[in-house]
Every structure is written in C-alpha cells, then in structure tokens.
C-alpha positions in Angstrom: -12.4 -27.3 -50.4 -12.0 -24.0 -51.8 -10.4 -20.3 -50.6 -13.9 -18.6 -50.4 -14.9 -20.9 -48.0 -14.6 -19.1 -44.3 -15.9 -20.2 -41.0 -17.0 -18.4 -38.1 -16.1 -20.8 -34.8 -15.9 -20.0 -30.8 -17.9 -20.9 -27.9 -21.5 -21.3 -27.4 -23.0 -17.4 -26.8 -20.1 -15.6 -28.2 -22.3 -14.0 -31.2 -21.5 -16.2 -34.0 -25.2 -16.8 -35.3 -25.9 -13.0 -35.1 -22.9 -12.2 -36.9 -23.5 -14.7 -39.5 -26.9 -13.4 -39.8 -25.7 -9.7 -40.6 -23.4 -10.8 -42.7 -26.6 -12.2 -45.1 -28.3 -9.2 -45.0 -25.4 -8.1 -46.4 -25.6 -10.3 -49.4 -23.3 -13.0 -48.3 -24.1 -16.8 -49.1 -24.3 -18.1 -44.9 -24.5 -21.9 -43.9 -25.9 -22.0 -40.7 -25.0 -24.2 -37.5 -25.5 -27.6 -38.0 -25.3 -28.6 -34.6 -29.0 -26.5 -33.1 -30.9 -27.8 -36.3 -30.1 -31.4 -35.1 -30.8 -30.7 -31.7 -34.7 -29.1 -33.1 -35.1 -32.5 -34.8 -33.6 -34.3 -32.6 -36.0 -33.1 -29.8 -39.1 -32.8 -31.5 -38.8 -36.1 -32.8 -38.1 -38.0 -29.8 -34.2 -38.8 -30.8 -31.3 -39.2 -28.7 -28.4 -37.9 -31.3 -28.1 -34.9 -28.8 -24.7 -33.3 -27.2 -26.7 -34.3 -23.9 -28.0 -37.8 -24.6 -25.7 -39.9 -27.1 -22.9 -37.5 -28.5 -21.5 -39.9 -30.9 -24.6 -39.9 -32.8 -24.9 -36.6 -32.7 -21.1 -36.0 -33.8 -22.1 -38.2 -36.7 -25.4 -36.3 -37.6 -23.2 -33.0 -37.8 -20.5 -34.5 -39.9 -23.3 -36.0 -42.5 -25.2 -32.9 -42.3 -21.7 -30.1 -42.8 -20.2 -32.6 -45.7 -23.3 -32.3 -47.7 -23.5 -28.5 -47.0 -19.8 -28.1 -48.1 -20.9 -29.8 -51.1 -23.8 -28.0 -51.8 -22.0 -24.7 -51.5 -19.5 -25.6 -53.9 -22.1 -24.2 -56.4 -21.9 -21.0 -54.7 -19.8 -17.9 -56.1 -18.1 -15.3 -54.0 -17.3 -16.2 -50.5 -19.3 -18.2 -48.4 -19.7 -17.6 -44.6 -20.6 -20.8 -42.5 -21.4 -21.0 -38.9 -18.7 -23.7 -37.6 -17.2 -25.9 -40.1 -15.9 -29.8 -39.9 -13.2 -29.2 -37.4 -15.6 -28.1 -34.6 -16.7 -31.6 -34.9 -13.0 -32.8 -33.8 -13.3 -30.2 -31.1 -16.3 -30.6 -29.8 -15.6 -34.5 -29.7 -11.7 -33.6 -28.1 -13.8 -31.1 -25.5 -16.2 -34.2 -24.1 -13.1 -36.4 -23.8 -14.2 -38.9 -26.4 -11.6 -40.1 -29.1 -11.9 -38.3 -32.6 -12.6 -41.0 -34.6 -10.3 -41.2 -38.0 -13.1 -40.6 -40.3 -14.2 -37.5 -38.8 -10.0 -36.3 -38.4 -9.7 -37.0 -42.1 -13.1 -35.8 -43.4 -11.4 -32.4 -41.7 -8.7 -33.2 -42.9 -9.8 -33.2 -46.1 -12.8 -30.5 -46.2 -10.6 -27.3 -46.4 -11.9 -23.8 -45.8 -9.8 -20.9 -46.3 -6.9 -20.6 -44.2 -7.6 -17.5 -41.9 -10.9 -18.8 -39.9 -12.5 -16.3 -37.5 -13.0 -16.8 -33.6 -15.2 -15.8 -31.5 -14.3 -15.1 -28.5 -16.1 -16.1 -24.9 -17.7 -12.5 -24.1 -19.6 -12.5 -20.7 -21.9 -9.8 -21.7 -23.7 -11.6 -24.6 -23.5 -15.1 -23.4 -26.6 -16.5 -22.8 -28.2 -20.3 -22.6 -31.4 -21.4 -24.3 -33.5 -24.8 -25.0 -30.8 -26.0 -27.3 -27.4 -24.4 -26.0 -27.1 -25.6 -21.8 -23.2 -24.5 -21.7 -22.5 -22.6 -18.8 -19.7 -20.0 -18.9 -16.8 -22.6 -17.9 -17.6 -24.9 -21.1 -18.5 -22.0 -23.2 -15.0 -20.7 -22.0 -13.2 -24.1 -23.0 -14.8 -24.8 -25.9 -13.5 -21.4 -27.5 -9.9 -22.6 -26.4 -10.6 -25.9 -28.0 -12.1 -24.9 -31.3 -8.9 -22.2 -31.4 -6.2 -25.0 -30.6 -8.3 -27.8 -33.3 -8.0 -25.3 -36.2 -4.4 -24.4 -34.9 -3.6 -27.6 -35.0 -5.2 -28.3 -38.5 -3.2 -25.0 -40.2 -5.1 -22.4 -39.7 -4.8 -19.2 -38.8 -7.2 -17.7 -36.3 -8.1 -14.7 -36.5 -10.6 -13.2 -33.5 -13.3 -11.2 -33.7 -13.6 -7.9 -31.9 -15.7 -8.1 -28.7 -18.2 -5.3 -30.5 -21.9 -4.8 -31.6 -22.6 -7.0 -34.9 -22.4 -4.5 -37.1 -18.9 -3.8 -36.4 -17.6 -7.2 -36.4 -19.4 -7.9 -39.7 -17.2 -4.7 -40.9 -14.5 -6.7 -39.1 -14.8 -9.7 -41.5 -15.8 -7.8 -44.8 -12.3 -6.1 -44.5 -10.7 -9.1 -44.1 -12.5 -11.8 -46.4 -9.5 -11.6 -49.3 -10.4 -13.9 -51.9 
C-alpha cells in the first residue's frame, strides 16, 4: 500500500464520517465507508449481504468493494483519508465471533496503510443509531476495542482522536498526517 494512505476506524457513532467529511472540504482525497453503501444496496434491492442477515456475504462485499478502492486511490497524490480500511473487516468478523477467513487476514495483511491509523473513540454524547447502523452503546463500545486491538495486532500504531467538535479533530489529524 502506500504511506499516504491513512484510515479513520472506531465504533459505530463515534464521528468518523463527519470527520472524514470535513476533512474534504478541506481538500483532502476521502474514501468513504464501504460498509453503509452495501447496506443502501443491500436493502433497496432486496439482498441479504447485511451485518444483520448473512454477515459472511456482507464481510465479502466490503472486502471486494475496499480492495478496489485501495486500488483506485493509488492514482491519487497527497494523502488520502479513508473511512475504515481492510482490517475492520477482520474486526468486525473477530467482533461477531465468526473465524477471519485467510483471504481476508492476508488481503489485510497485505493492503498496507500508513502506520499511525486514527481511532475514534466511543463518545456517548454523539452516538446515535439510524436505518443502517442498529449498534447500541455496548457493541459500539466493543467494536472500538476490537478495531483498536485488530490494527494493534496488524502493526500499527493507534493514535485516538480527541473527543472534540469536528473541526478540532480535523486540526487534530492535519497536524499529524506526516507524509
């Protein structure tokens, strides 16, 4: 992969689509989420590769959809903020208690980002739940410890995001994006 690669991770709710989206205003190259555009398919066309229905499918969907994107972005100068990256796959597989198939641990494996990734932390005061994200607090809680222990385990090094208004933390990670 490539050193101006960096991923926002965390929970469900913690602000990472908000952040992301400040940080294009800001003239940053974004990927978004994977994961809530297959779950807008996935629902309006009648499809079961959802995290509530069939998660294997779904796991599979976002690994198809995130390789392609890393690829894509390869194209891209500068760095490139995405919105989860291939190891929340392992997580989010490791968090429903279903085996992380070998593909998927070598495709993140093998799909580096840079090395200092940035968390985002559960924060009770901006967590909310929609059509598409049905976490309650307790999994939105665990899947931040999961997605921090994943990219742990895979090298990296976590770096968390201030519990702040966007603007902040998009200061936050512009200070810190070295290249």
């Amino acid at each position: 992969m490539s050193d101006h690669f960096f991923v926002v991770t965390g929970g469900p709710g913690a602000g990472k689509t908000s952040l992301i989206t400040e940080l294009a205003h800001r003239g940053f190259h974004t990927i978004p989420e994977s994961g809530r555009a297959i779950i807008r398919e996935e629902m309006q066309s009648g499809g079961d590769a959802l995290p509530w229905a069939d998660r294997m499918a779904y796991s599979e969907r976002m690994l198809e959809r995130d390789l392609r994107a890393c690829e894509d972005a390869q194209a891209l100068s500068g760095p490139v903020i995405f919105d989860r990256g291939i190891p929340d796959i392992m997580g989010y597989l490791t968090l429903c208690g279903l085996s992380v198939p070998p593909h998927v641990a070598a495709a993140a494996k093998a799909a580096r980002y840079n090395a200092r990734i940035f968390l985002a932390p559960y924060w009770d005061e901006i967590f909310t739940q929609d059509t598409e994200r049905k976490q309650g607090q307790t999994e939105a809680e665990a899947t931040c410890a999961v997605m921090r222990e994943t990219y742990i385990a895979l090298g990296y090094e976590v770096t968390e995001l201030p519990r702040a208004d966007i603007a902040t933390r998009a200061d936050f990670v512009c200070a810190r994006l070295a290249i």
